[in-house]
N, C-alpha and C positions, 0 to 999 in steps of 0.2 A: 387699297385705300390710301396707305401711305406715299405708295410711291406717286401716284398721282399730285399727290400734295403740293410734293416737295416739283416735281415738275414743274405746277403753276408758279409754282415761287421763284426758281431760276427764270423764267421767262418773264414774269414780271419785272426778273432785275436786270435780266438783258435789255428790255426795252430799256432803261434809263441808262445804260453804259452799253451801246453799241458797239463800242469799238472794243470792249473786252469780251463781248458775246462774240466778235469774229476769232479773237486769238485762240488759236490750238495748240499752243506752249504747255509743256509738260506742268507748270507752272497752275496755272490754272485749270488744268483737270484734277491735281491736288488738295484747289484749295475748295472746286467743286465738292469733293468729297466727301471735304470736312463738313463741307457746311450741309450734305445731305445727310451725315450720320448726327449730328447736332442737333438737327430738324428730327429725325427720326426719336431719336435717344429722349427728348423733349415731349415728343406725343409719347411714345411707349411711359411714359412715367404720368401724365396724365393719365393715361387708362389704365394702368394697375394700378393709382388710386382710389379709381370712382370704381373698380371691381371688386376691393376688400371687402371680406364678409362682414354681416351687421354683426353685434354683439348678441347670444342664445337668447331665447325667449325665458322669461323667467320659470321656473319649477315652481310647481306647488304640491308639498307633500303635507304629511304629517309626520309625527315622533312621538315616542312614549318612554317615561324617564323609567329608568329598571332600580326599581323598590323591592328592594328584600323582605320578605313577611310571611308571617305562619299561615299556610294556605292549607285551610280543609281541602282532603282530596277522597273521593269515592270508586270503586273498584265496580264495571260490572261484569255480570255473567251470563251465558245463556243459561237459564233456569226448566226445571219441568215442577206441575203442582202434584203431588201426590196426598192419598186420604192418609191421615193418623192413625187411624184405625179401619181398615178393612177384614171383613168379616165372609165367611163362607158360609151359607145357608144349605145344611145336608140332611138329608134324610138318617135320621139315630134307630128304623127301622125296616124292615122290609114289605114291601106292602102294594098296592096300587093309589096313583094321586087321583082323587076322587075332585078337587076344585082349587085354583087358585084365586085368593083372596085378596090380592094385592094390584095397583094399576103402576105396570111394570113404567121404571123411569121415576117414582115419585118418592116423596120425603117421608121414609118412613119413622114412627113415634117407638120407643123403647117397648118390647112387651105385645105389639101391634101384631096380631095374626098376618100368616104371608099364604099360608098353604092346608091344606084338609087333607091328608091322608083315608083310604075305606077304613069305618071303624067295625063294621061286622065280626070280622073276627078276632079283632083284640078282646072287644064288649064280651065276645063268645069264652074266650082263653083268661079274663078275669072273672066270669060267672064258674066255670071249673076248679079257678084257682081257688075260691072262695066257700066251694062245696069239699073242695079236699081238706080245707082248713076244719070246717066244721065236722067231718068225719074225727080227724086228729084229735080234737079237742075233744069228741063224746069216749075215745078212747083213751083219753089221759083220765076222765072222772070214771071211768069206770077201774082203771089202773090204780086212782086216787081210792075210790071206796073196797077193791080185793086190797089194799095193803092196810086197811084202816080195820078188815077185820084180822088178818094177819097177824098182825103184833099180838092182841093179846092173847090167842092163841099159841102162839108162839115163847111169849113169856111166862103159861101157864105150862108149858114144854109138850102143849097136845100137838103141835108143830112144830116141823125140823127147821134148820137151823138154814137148811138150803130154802125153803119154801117162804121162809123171811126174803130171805136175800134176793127169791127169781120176783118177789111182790114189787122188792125196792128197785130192783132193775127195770119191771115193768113201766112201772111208775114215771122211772126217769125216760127210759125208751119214749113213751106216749107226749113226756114236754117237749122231750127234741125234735118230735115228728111233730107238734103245733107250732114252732117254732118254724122250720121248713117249712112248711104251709103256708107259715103266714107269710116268709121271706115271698112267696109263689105269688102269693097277692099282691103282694105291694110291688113287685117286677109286672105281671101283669098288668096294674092300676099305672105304671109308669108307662109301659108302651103304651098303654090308651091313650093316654097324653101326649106322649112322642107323635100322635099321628094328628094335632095340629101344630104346625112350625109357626114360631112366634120370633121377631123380630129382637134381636139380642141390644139392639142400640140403635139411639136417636140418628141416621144416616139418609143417604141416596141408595135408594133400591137400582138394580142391576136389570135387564132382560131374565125370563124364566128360563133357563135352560130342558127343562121338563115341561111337557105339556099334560093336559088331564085324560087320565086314560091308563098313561105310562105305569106300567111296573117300575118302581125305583129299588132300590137295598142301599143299604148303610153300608158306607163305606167311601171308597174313591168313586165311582160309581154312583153314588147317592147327591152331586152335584146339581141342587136345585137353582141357588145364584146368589148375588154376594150383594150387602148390603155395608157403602162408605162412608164411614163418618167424615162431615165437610167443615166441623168445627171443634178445635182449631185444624187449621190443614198447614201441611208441609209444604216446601220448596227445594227441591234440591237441586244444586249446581257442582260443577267440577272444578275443581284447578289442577292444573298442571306443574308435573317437576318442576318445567323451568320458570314458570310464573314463581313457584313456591322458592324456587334457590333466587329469582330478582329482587323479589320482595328481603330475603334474608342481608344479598346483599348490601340494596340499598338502607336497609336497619343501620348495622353494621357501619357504613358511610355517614350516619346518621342524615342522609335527604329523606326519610321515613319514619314515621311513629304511630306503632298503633296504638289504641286506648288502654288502658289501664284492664288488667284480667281478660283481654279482647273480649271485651262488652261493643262487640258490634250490634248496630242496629240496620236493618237490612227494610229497604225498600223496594217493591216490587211493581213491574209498570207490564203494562198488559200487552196484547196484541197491536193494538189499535193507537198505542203509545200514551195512553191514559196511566194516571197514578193510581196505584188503588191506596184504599182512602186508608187500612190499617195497618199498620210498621209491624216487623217481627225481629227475635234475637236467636241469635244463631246457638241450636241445644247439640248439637251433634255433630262431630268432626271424625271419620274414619281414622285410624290412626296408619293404617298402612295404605300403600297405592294400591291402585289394580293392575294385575300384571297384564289384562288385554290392551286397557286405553294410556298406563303409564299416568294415572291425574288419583285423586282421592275424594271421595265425596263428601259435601258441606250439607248438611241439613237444618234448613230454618223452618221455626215454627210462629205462626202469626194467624191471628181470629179470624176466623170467616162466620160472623153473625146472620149475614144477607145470604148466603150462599152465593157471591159473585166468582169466588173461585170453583173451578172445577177440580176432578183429578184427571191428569193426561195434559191437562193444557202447557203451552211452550210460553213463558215471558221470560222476563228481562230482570235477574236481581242486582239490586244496585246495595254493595255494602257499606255503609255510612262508619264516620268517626276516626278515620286515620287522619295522618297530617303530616305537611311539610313544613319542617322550619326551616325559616328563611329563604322562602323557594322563589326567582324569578318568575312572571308571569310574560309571555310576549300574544300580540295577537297573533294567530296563523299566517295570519299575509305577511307579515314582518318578518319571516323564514324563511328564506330561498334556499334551494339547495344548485351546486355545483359540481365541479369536477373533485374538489376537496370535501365534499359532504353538504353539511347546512351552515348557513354564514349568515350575515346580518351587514348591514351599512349603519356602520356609528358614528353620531356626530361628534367630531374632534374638538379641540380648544378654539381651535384657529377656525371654527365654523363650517370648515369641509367635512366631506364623507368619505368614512374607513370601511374599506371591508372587513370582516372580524369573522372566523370561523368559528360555532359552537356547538356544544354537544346538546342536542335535544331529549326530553324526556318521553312523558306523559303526556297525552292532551286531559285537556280540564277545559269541556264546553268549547269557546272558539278560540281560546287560548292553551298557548306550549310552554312548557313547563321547559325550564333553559338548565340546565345541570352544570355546565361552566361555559366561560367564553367571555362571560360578563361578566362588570363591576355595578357595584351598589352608586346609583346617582348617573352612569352615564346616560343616552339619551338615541336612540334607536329610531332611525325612519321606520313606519307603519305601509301608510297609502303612498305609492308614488315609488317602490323602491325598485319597478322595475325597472324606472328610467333613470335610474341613479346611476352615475359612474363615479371609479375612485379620484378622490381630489374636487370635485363639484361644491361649490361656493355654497352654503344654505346658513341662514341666520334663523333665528326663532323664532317668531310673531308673538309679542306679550299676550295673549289669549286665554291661559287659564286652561287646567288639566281639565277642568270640567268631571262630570262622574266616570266617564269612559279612562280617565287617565290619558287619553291622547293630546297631543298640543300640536296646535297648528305650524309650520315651518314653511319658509318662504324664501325662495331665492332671490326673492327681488328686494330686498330689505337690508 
């Protein structure tokens, strides 16, 4: 394209100086030269003008200024519910189960029959027990009236001194034997009883593990089924050594405070990510680990009025009431991580963006808890900080934190 140019252009000046377009004098192929690198050097600067880049298209990000302040923060855990009281329903004698009274799965009332034991032969072993007694007792009064004639007899010395004495033995032998007896009745009038099982407490009945028919016995083996109490019900969760030495740590550091006598309040959120509607405080802390899992267990205790919790069920406990002072808040986007870890792009004095590396915490919801890296007041791109590079021009937009705390930043301003 050039050289062509510059052709027309010697030719055009040939034609008005004829007689210098015929000389071939070293002379004039020199000064051709000049005048073709001249022409050249003249366009080449014209088109690397008109080919400099435009100036970037403006950025638009955001920023959030980093405010130090005591930030509730809550801990969760995987939880399981367990009953407060569970209970084992056993047979206290031997015998066959004649009818189950209960509709297995339901809420049973304190006191509430579950089971009928045969009572034929209890009925049978209290009717004997109570004719042995009456035997005893006709020989205690007759025991009573030989010693009643005895003494005076005795004290009139028509009678020996032993013949007193085998009266007063008698006498006493016949109460010890009503006494036995009766012990006989009131064991038997007990098993009769024992042969319907009654419900120990207001709970969740279990499947029968016996059916009617069955020979049961007292004992391990006497395994009828277990009735759970579901109010109040338990929670329990785990922590681990190294959860338990982070927490120490940060104490320690003071980035952590827990309440006052750890009066945690513990909140529990279900399967289905629902809150349930009653809070609990945590009544029991194992004091030693366990040497299979290495963790130690936490046990909360909170109302179940509705019966909404079960025992067995898997949620989520969330422990209310610790806190951080003066803890950084960033949103999660505002975090990138690198070849140096997590970093941040800060806006400087001078209106450009710093990269800044920092050490991240905790998350808290969609926000990262910043442990150091930052200062109180500086000013953190949010949205936009992928396309940031270091040194990149950004001034602020007057816009207002607004509730999110974010403020708008604009490179075009």
């Amino acid at each position: 394209m050039f050289k062509s140019d510059i052709e027309e252009s010697v030719m055009v000046y040939s034609s008005f100086f004829p007689a210098i377009a015929s000389c071939r004098s070293v002379r004039w192929r020199r000064f051709q030269s000049v005048g073709v690198a001249a022409i050249a050097v003249f366009l080449f600067a014209g088109c690397a003008k008109e080919a400099s880049a435009p100036p970037p298209a403006p950025l638009e990000v955001t920023a959030v200024t980093a405010q130090p302040k005591d930030t509730p923060v809550d801990f969760e855990f995987v939880a399981q519910t367990q009953s407060s009281r569970e209970v084992e329903i056993r047979a206290r004698v031997d015998g066959f189960l004649d009818k189950r009274l209960y509709t297995e799965g339901e809420m049973m009332r304190a006191g509430q029959p579950m089971f009928l034991m045969d009572r034929k032969p209890f009925e049978a072993a209290l009717v004997s027990a109570e004719g042995q007694l009456q035997q005893q007792k006709a020989r205690l009064d007759v025991a009573k009236a030989n010693l009643a004639r005895v003494k005076p007899l005795a004290a009139k010395n028509a009678l020996s001194q032993k013949d007193l004495d085998d009266a007063i033995g008698s006498e006493k032998e016949a109460e010890a034997a009503v006494l036995a007896a009766d012990g006989q009745v009131r064991t038997a009038r007990l098993n009769l009883g024992y042969t319907t099982i009654f419900s120990p407490l207001k709970g969740l009945s279990s499947f029968a593990k016996k059916q009617e028919g069955s020979y049961v016995t007292a004992g391990d083996l006497g395994l009828l089924t277990t009735v759970s109490q579901v109010d109040p019900m338990w929670v329990n969760f785990s922590i681990s050594e190294n959860e338990q030495l982070s927490y120490r740590e940060q104490i320690a550091k003071g980035q952590l405070k827990f309440p006052a006598s750890k009066d945690f309040v513990v909140e529990v959120i279900l399967a289905d990510g629902t809150v349930y509607a009653h809070r609990g405080h945590i009544n029991f802390a194992e004091p030693s680990f366990n040497k299979e899992t290495g963790t130690f267990l936490v046990r909360t205790e909170l109302p179940n009025p509705d019966g909404v919790l079960r025992p067995g069920q898997f949620v989520r406990a969330k422990v209310l009431g610790s806190m951080r002072p003066s803890a950084i808040l960033l949103p999660q986007r505002a975090v990138l991580q690198g070849a140096k870890g997590h970093y941040v792009w800060v806006i400087g004095d001078d209106g450009k963006a710093k990269q800044r590396v920092v050490e991240v915490g905790d998350w808290n919801g969609d926000n990262w808890f910043i442990s150091s890296g930052l200062r109180a007041g500086e000013r953190v791109v949010v949205d936009g900080a992928m396309r940031v590079a270091a040194g990149t021009p950004l001034k602020i937009a007057k816009t207002g934190a607004g509730s999110t705390g974010v403020e708008k930043v604009s490179a075009s301003e």
